[in-house]
C-alpha positions, 0 to 999 in steps of 0.5 A: 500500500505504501508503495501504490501511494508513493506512485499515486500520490507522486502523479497527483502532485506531480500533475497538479502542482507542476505539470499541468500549472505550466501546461496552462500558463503556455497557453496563456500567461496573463489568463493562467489564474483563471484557467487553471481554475477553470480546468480544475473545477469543472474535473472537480464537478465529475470527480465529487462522487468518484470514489464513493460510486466505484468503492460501492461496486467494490464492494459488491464485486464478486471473483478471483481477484477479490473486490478491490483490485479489478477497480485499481487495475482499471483506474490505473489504465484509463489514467495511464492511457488519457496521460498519454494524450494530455500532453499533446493538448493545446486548448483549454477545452481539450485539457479540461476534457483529459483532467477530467478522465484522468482524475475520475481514473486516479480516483477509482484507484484510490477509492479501493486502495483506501478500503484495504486498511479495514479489509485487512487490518484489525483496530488495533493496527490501523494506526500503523497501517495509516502510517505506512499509507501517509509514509507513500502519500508523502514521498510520493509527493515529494517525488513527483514534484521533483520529478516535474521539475525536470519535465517543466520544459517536456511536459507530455513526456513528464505525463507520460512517464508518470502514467506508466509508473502508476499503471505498473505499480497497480499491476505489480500489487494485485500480482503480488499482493493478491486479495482474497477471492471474494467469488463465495461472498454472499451479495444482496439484489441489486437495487438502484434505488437502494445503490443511490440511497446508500450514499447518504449517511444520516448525519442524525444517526451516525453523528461520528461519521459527519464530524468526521467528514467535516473535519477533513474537508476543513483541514484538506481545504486549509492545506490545499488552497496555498499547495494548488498555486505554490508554483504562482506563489513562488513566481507571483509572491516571491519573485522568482522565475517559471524555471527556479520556481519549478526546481524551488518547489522540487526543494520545498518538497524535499525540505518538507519529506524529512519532518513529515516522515518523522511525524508519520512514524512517531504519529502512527504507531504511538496512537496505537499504543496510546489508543488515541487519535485525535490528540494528534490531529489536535497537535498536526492544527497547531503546527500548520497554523504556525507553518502558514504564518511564516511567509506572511512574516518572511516572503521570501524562499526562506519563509518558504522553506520554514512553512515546508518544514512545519507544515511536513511535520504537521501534515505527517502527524495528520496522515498518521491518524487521520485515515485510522480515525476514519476507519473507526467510526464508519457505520455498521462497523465497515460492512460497506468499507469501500462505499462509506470510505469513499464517502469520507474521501470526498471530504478530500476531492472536493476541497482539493479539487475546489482549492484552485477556485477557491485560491484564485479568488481569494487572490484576485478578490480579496488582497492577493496572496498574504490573505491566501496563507490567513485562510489557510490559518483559520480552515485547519483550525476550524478543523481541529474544533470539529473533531471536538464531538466525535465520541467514538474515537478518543 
């Protein structure tokens, strides 16, 4: 799992952060802003129920592969396929059409991905499965914004290599890391009235599940509104060129990987033996608020560097409990894992995917980007206050 997340999560940051940001602003410098926000917006309208709808046919997929790996085979392919032709895109339209697919793709391969930590780790272990899975989310990110910043000048081929590398690496865990068939389990009579009413969980009776989400979308879109644009900011706010900006953001990736993976270890296995997790999440606010502060104090690469630093070791704590806390209050004790945990995945989609929207206007509306990074501030706040109720989970 943590392999699959280094590759999944590499694509995702390498595309969204740099490949795609520079494939826009060549079509039009002075317009970058707004159609990145297009391009990401509309692919964040197709993919809102992406995983949910593909995590509940996971879980009523029947044959030797077992549930989840059909899925992760056939997301890998159509997004190595349409990455593919991305490249070769020299319109808005066309680009929008490709992200499109290759986001709702990705996102049928993490949906199921997800779903295997309660298929296969008890309570107790989940706190170091999720460990593990921020471990390949975190270096993988890092990886692939480095990684982007040696295909700045060659974007389809940065496409290209990065959706081979997701495709094999689906194909080599389902070779090697083989479900259980899932051929003898028992399946109820497809009903699509019941199939759509699944999707709503009655906030009312499963008030865990709800703050929950919450939580997560708050924290997602206090983090994501400053990493969509940290290629304009360090163009825009900081003044450096394209070219340094795309090798700077590969620095600032690394600089962050080494506190994050730190806090992901530590994080992940003491709330094991503690039995808790939201203290760590309480703690991962409190870093991140002090992180976003810095380049508002220092707009420079040095401030920059700073907020990667705290920032990693907040996002690392986060990572670490973050998935454990969502596999512990799911209703009726997972029965419906892949489905309900795509649920909670959507309270990452959408903030990720609306955060370019959100940061465009924030900077074209409301001061620029000073007012982007108090934002930022007081989301990941909000966050940590929700989590509050939750009953379930200590």
């Amino acid at each position: 799992m943590a392999i699959v997340s280094v590759f999944l999560f590499a694509t995702y940051a390498a595309l969204g952060g740099i490949l795609l940001p520079i494939q826009v602003a060549l079509i039009s410098e002075a317009d970058k802003v707004t159609n990145l926000a297009v391009v990401t917006t509309v692919s964040f309208i197709f993919t809102l129920f992406a995983q949910p709808i593909v995590g509940a046919f996971s879980d009523r997929t029947r044959g030797r592969l077992g549930r989840r790996a059909p899925w992760m085979l056939i997301g890998s392919s159509i997004a190595a396929i349409a990455l593919l032709g991305l490249g070769g895109m020299k319109n808005v339209l066309w680009i929008t059409v490709f992200w499109v697919i290759i986001q709702v793709a990705l996102n049928a391969l993490q949906g199921p991905l997800s779903a295997i930590v309660p298929d296969r780790f008890p309570r107790s272990k989940r706190g170091a499965a999720s460990a593990m899975v921020g471990m390949g989310t975190m270096i993988g990110a890092t990886l692939g914004v480095v990684g982007a910043g040696q295909f700045a000048n060659h974007v389809g081929i940065g496409y290209t290599v990065f959706g081979v590398c997701v495709l094999l690496a689906s194909v080599l865990f389902v070779v090697f890391n083989r479900d259980s068939s899932s051929v003898s389990l028992e399946v109820e009579p497809f009903s699509w009235k019941q199939f759509a009413a699944g999707f709503w969980i009655k906030p009312k009776e499963n008030p865990d599940f709800a703050w929950a989400f919450a939580a997560r979308f708050f924290f997602i879109l206090g983090y994501f509104v400053i990493s969509a644009y940290n290629l304009y900011i360090l163009t825009d706010y900081i003044g450096l060129s394209m070219k340094d900006a795309a090798l700077n953001a590969g620095l600032l990736a690394v600089v962050g990987m080494v506190p994050t993976l730190i806090s992901i270890i530590l994080a992940g296995f003491w709330s094991d033996k503690l039995g808790r997790r939201k203290i760590f999440i309480y703690a991962a606010s409190v870093v991140m608020v002090i992180g976003l502060s810095m380049p508002l104090f220092m707009p420079t690469l040095t401030g920059m560097i700073m907020m990667s630093i705290f920032n990693g070791f907040g996002f690392g704590l986060y990572m670490a409990c973050d998935t454990a806390l969502m596999t512990e209050v799911l209703p009726g004790g997972g029965v419906s894992a892949g489905k309900d945990l795509g649920i909670l995945n959507v309270a990452t989609n959408i903030p990720q995917a609306m955060s370019p929207a959100v940061a465009g206007a924030i900077i074209l509306s409301f001061g620029g980007y000073p007012t982007l990074f108090v934002f930022g501030m007081v989301f990941v706040v909000i966050a940590a206050l929700v989590l509050i109720p939750i009953k379930s989970v200590r």
